[in-house]
C-alpha positions in Angstrom: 10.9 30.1 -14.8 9.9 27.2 -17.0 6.4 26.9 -17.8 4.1 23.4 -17.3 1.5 22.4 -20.2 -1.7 22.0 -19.1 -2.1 19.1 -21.0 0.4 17.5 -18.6 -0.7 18.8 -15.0 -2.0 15.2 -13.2 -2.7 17.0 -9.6 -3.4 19.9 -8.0 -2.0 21.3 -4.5 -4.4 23.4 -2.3 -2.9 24.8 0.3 -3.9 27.7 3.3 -2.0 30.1 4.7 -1.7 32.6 7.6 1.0 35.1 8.8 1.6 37.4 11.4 1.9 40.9 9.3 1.5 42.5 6.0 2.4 40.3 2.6 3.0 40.6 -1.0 2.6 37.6 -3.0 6.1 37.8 -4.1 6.6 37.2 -0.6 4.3 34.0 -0.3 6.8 32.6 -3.6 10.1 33.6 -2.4 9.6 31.9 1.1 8.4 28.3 -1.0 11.6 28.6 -2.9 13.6 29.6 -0.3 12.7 27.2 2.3 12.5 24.4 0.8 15.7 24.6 -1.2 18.3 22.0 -0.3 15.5 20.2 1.7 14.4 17.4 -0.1 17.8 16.9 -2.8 18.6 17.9 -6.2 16.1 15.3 -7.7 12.4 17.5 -6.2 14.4 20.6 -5.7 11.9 23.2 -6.3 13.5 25.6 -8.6 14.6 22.9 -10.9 11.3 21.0 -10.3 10.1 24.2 -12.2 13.0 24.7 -14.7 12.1 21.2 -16.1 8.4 21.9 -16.3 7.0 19.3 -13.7 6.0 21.8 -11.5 4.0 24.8 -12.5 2.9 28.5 -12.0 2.6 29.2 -8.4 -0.7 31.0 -8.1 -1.1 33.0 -4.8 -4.5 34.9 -3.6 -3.8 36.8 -0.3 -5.6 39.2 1.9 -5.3 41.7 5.2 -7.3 41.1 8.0 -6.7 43.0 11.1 -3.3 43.2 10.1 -2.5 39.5 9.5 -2.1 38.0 5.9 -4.3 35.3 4.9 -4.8 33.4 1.7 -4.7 30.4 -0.6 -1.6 28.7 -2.5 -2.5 26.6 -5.8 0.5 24.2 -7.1 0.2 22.1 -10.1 2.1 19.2 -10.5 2.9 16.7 -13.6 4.7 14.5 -10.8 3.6 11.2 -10.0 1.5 10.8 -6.9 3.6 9.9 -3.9 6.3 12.9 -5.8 3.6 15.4 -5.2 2.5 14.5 -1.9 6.0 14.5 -0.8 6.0 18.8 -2.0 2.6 19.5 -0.3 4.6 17.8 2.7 6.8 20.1 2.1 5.1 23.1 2.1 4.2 22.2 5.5 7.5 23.2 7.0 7.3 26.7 6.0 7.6 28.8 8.9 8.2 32.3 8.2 7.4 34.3 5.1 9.1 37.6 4.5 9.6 39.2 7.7 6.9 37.7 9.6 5.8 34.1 11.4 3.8 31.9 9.2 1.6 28.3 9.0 1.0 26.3 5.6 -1.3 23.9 6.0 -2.4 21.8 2.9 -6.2 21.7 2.5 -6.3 18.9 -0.6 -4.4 17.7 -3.3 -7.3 16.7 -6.3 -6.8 14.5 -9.2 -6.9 16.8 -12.0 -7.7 14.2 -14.4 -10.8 12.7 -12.4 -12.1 16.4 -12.8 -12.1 15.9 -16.7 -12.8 12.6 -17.3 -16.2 13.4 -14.6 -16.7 15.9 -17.2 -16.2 14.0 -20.1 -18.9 11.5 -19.3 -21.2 14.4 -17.9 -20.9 16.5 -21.2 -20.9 13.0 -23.5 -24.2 11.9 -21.8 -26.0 15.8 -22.4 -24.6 14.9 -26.4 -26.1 11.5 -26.6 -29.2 12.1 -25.3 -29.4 15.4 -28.4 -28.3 13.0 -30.6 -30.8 12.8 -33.4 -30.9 9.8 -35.7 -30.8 5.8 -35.5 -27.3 4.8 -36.5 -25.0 3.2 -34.3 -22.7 5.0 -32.3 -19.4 4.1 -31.4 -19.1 5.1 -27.8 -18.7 3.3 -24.6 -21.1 1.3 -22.8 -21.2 3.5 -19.7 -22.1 6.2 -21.8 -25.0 4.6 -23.2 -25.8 3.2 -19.7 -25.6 6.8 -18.1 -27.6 8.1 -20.7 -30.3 6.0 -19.6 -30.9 6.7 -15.7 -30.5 10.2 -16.7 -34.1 9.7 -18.0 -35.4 8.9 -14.7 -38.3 10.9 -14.0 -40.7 11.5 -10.9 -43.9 10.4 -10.0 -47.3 11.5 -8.3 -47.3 13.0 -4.7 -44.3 11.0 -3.2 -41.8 11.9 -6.5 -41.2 8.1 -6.6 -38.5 7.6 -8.9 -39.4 6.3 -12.1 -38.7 4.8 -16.1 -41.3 5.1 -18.3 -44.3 4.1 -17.1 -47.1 5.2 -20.0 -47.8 1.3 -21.0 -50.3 -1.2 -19.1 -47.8 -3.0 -17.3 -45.2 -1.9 -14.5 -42.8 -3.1 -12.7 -42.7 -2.0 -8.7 -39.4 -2.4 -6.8 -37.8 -1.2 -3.5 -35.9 1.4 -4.0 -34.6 4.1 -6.3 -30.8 2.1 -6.9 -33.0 -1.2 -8.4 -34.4 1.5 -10.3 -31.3 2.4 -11.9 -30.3 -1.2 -12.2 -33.3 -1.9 -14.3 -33.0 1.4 -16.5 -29.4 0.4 -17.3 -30.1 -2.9 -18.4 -32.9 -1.3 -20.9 -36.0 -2.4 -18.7 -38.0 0.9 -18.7 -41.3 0.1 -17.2 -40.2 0.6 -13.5 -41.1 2.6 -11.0 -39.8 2.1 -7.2 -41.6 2.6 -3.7 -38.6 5.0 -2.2 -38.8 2.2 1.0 -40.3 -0.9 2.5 -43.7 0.7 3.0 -46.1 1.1 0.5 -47.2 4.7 -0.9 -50.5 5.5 -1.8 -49.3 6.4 -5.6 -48.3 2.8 -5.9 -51.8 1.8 -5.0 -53.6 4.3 -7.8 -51.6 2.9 -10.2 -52.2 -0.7 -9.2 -56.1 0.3 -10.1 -55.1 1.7 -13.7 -52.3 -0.9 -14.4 -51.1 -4.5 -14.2 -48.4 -4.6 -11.8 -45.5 -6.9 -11.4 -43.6 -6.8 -7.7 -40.0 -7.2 -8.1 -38.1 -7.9 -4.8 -35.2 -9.0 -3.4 -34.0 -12.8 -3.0 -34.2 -12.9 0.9 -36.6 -12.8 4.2 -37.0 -9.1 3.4 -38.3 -9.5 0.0 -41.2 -11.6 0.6 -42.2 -9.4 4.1 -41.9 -6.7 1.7 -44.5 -8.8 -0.6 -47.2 -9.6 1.5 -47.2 -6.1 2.8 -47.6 -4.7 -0.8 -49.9 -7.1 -1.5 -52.5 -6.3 1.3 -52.1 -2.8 0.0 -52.6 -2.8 -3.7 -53.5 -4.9 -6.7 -50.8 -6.7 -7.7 -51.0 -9.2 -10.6 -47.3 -10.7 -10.9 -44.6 -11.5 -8.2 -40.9 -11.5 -9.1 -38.1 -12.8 -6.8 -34.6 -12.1 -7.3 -32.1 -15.0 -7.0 -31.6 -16.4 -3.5 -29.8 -13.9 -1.2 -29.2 -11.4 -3.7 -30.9 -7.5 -4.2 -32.2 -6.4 -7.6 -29.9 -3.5 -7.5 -27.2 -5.9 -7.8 -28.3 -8.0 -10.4 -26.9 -8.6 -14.0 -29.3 -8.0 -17.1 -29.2 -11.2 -17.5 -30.7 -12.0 -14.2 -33.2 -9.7 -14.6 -34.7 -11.4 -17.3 -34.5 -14.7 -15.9 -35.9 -13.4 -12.9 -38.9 -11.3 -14.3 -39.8 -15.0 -16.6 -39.9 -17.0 -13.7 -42.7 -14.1 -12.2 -45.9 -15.8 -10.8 -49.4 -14.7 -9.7 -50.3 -13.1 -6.1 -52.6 -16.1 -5.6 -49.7 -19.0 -6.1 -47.4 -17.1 -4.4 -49.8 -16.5 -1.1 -50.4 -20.3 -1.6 -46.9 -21.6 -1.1 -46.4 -18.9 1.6 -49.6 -20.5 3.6 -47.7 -24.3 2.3 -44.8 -23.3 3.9 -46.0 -21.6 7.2 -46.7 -23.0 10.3 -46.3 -27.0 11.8 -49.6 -28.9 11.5 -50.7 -32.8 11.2 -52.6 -33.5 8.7 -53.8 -37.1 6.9 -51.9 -37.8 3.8 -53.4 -40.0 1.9 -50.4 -41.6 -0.3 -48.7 -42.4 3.3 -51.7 -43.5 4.8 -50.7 -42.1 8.4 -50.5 -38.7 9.7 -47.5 -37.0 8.6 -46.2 -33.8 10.5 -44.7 -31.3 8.2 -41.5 -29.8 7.6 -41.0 -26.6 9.3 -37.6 -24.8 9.3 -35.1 -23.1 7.2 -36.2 -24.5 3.6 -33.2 -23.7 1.6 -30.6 -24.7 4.5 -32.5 -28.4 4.6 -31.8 -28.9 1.2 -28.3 -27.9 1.4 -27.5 -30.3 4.0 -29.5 -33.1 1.7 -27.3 -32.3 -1.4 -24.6 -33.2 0.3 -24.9 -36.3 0.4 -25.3 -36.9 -3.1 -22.8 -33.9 -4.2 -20.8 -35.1 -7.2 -23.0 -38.3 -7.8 -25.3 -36.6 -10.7 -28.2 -38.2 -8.7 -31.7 -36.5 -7.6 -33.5 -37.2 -4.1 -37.1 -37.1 -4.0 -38.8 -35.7 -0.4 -41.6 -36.3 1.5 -43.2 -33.5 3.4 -41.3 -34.5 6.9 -38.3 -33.6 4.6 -37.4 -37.4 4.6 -35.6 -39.2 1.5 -38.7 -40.7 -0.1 -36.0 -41.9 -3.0 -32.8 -41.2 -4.9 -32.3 -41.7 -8.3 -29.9 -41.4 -11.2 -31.1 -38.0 -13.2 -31.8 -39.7 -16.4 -34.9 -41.4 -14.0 -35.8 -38.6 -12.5 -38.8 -37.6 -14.5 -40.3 -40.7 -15.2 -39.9 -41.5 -11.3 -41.7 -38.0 -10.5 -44.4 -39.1 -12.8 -45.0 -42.3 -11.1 -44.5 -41.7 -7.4 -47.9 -42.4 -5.5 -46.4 -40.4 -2.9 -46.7 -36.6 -1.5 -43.9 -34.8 -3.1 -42.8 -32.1 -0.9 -39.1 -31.4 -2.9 -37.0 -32.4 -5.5 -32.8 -32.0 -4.9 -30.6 -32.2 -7.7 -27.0 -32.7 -8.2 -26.8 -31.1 -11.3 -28.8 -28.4 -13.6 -32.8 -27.9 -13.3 -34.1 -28.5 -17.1 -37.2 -27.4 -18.5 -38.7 -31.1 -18.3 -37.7 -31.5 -15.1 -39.4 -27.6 -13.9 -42.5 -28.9 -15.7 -42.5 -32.5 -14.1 -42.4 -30.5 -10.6 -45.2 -28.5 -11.4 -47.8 -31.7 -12.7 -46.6 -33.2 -9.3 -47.7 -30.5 -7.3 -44.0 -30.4 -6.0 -43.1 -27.0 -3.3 -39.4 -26.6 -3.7 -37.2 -27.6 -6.5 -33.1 -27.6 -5.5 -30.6 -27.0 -8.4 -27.2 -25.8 -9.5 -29.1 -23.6 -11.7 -32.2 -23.6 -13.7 -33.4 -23.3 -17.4 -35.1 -19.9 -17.9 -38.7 -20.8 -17.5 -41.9 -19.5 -15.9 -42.7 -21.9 -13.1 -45.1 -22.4 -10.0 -42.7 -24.7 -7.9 -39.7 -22.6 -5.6 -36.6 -22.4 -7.6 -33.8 -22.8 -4.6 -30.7 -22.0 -5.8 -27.7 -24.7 -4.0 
């Protein structure tokens, strides 16, 4: 028979067997050649299949039990995928073997390549990490990246997944995926809460360190916020972008999001700001005004709208009524001016620095943009 390189083999064909009497493995071989020959055509007839090295050795492992035959049949292949599946089919019709009745029944057919290229990355990571010396390396990024979480260590009572967390300041998030995320995009000082609710470990540290709270972009995050909050000492919150979760954000992203972090007491402020309906007496309107309450973010959108495409800006009152629009190069100087309660500021265009700053002087709750500058900033960042 002609022989198969290993080098060549792409999958590998597990299948079971049982018959009714005594085998030899001979046996088990004869009956694959035999009863498939003439079956399929000359082009995946087995013998030549063999002959022309794109099917291998047959290995057979076989036992008696009570007086049946049982065992395993291993078939390499160096066919292409629907080719292979097409023998294990085939093995399938096999009925008898040597004198007795018989059933094949294919248990898997595996990717023999996935098996070493899982190993390449597993035994590349082991040599990175005992890698002495500073020179650069050339070797892919998922390497590097995979060399990284493999540093992730455990922490106090609850084994909290963690980076390295020796320095003064930490970063808290959900779960032990943001974890990762943050590791991989070379943010080390992290260390996650394994869930929504708070462990005690997370409040020890909290006494010892200064903690940042990094959550996700949505509802959950900031529920997730004030719960932490009531439970620890938390100097910093960080938001992900809107509707997104840290475990899926870019490096990038992370940065952007971790800059734009801002103290417990501002963000318990806005939260109280944004809560429930009340009157109150505002002086620059000189009437009672009743406040906006309802989806934020979902007001604004319907707002931008109607200045989508007109590179304009819309300044809004806290009954979320158009106080004024104006072109964006007069944006700034009419922010600065305006004698009147500025609850948001919607944009048809990019949030700059200026303009972030200009929000903040004003007192301003919500800022609506395309995007933002990367800058630290007290007023809500809404993404549109």
């Amino acid at each position: 028979m002609g022989k198969i390189s290993p080098v060549s083999i792409k999958y590998m064909i597990y299948a079971t067997f049982e018959a009714e009497g005594p085998l030899e493995k001979p046996d088990v071989i004869g009956a694959i050649f035999g009863q498939t020959e003439g079956l399929l055509g000359s082009d995946l007839e087995m013998r030549e299949l063999q002959k022309e090295g794109k099917i291998g050795r047959i290995e057979v492992e076989l036992n008696s039990v009570e007086g049946k035959t049982v065992g395993e049949i291993r078939v390499p292949s160096a066919l292409d995928k629907s080719e292979t599946t097409i023998i294990a089919a085939t093995l399938e019709t096999i009925d008898r073997i040597g004198p007795t009745e018989a059933k094949i029944r294919v248990s898997k057919i595996e990717d023999v390549r996935g098996s070493k290229r899982e190993y390449i990355i597993e035994r590349a990571k082991k040599l990175l990490i005992g890698l002495e010396g500073s020179g650069e390396i050339g070797i892919a990024k998922t390497i590097k990246e995979e060399s990284r979480i493999a540093k992730i260590q455990e922490y106090g009572n609850s084994k909290l997944p963690a980076g390295d967390i020796s320095g003064d300041e930490i970063i808290v998030v959900e779960g032990r995926a943001d974890v990762v995320n943050l590791l991989k995009n070379r943010v080390n000082n992290v260390i996650s809460m394994n869930g929504a609710k708070m462990p005690k470990d997370i409040a020890v540290l909290g006494e010892e360190k200064e903690l940042t709270l990094f959550v996700d972009g949505d509802r959950g995050g900031k529920l997730i916020a004030k719960n932490v909050i009531e439970n620890a000492d938390v100097t910093y919150v960080a938001f992900a972008p809107d509707g997104k979760e840290v475990e899926e954000l870019t490096g990038k992203e992370i940065l952007q999001s971790l800059r734009k972090k801002i103290l417990v007491e501002e963000f318990l402020k806005r939260e109280m700001r944004g809560g429930r309906l009340r009157t109150r007496k505002d002086e620059s309107f000189n009437e009672s005004v009743e406040e906006f309450e309802g989806d934020v973010k979902k007001a604004m959108q319907e707002k931008y709208s109607d200045i989508k495409g007109k590179r304009k800006a819309l300044l809004i009152d806290v009954g979320f009524n158009v106080i004024k629009e104006v072109s964006l190069g007069d944006l700034i100087n009419s922010l600065r001016k305006s004698s009147k309660k500025i609850f948001a500021v919607i944009i048809d265009g990019a949030a700059t620095k200026n303009v972030i700053e200009a929000c903040d002087e004003k007192e301003v709750s919500h800022l609506g943009a395309k995007n933002f500058s990367a800058i630290e900033a007290r007023v809500d960042l809404v993404s549109l």
